[in-house]
C-alpha angles and dihedrals in degrees: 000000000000113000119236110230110207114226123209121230129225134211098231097168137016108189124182111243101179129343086276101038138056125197107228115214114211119197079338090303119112096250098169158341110253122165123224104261086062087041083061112023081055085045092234115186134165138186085220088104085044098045078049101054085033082053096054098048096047092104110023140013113272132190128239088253094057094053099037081056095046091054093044085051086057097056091250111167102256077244102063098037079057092049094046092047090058089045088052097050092043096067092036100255097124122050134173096198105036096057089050095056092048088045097058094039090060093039106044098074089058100023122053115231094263096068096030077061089040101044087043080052092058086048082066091241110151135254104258090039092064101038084057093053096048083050098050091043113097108223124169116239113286105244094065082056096050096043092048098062092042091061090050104045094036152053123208096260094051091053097052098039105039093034096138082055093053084047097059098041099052085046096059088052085058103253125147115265091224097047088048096051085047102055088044086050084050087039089056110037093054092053088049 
């Protein structure tokens, strides 16, 4: 006679289906409808919410707040998305700072200090987060920045002639409007 083994099954995946019901996952299948009081009063719990945000920062440093977004995208019980972060953080995977650091590091050549601030405050990092970051990176001044792209994006006459233009432009990059007018008044002056 052949022997059964019995094989034991895994939750794999607990998705919200309305504010009442959660759908279970069972070895990645749908298995059943449970509603949250038997989700905690069985103790269920899956990795399906961590694969998921492992998942996510694989390839490249996220923030608390992207992953907090992806697992809520995902219909993840505000629970378990709160369980998963502190996890996360726990072994280091996730990292305010040091996203932050690495964010200012990639932007700066192209960004000027202004929006890089403006667009790690709409990742909801806070404040002194970000003011440490922007301290411990080294950038290089400004000026070599601006002038740079100047140099780049535009020729003498254009910058002479279509200077409210530049302006806008390097200020949507975030890049002060007196710094800017300086470097144009340098640019030109050594061509001339």
């Amino acid at each position: 006679m052949m022997e059964q083994r019995s094989r034991i099954a895994t939750v794999t995946d607990i998705r919200k289906i309305d504010d009442k019901r959660f759908c279970l996952f069972v070895d990645y299948e749908p298995f059943s409808s449970v509603y949250a009081s038997d989700i905690r009063r069985l103790h269920l719990a899956c990795d399906g919410a961590m694969n998921k945000a492992v998942n996510s920062i694989k390839f490249s440093d996220k923030c608390e707040y992207d992953i907090r977004q992806k697992l809520k995208d995902l219909y993840y019980d505000e629970e378990i998305v709160d369980q998963t972060i502190d996890k996360l953080k726990s072994y280091g995977y996730i990292d305010d700072y040091r996203y932050a650091c690495g964010y200012v590091r990639r932007n700066s050549a192209k960004k000027g200090i202004r929006v890089i601030r403006f667009e790690l405050q709409a990742k909801h990092i806070g404040q002194d987060i970000i003011d440490l970051a922007v301290e411990d990176s080294d950038i290089s001044d400004e000026s070599d920045r601006i002038t740079y792209i100047l140099q780049k994006k535009y020729t003498v006459e254009e910058l002479t002639e279509k200077r409210d233009k530049v302006y806008a432009y390097m200020y949507s990059k975030g890049f002060d409007r007196r710094k800017v007018s300086e470097c144009i008044r340098n640019i030109v002056s050594d061509i001339t």
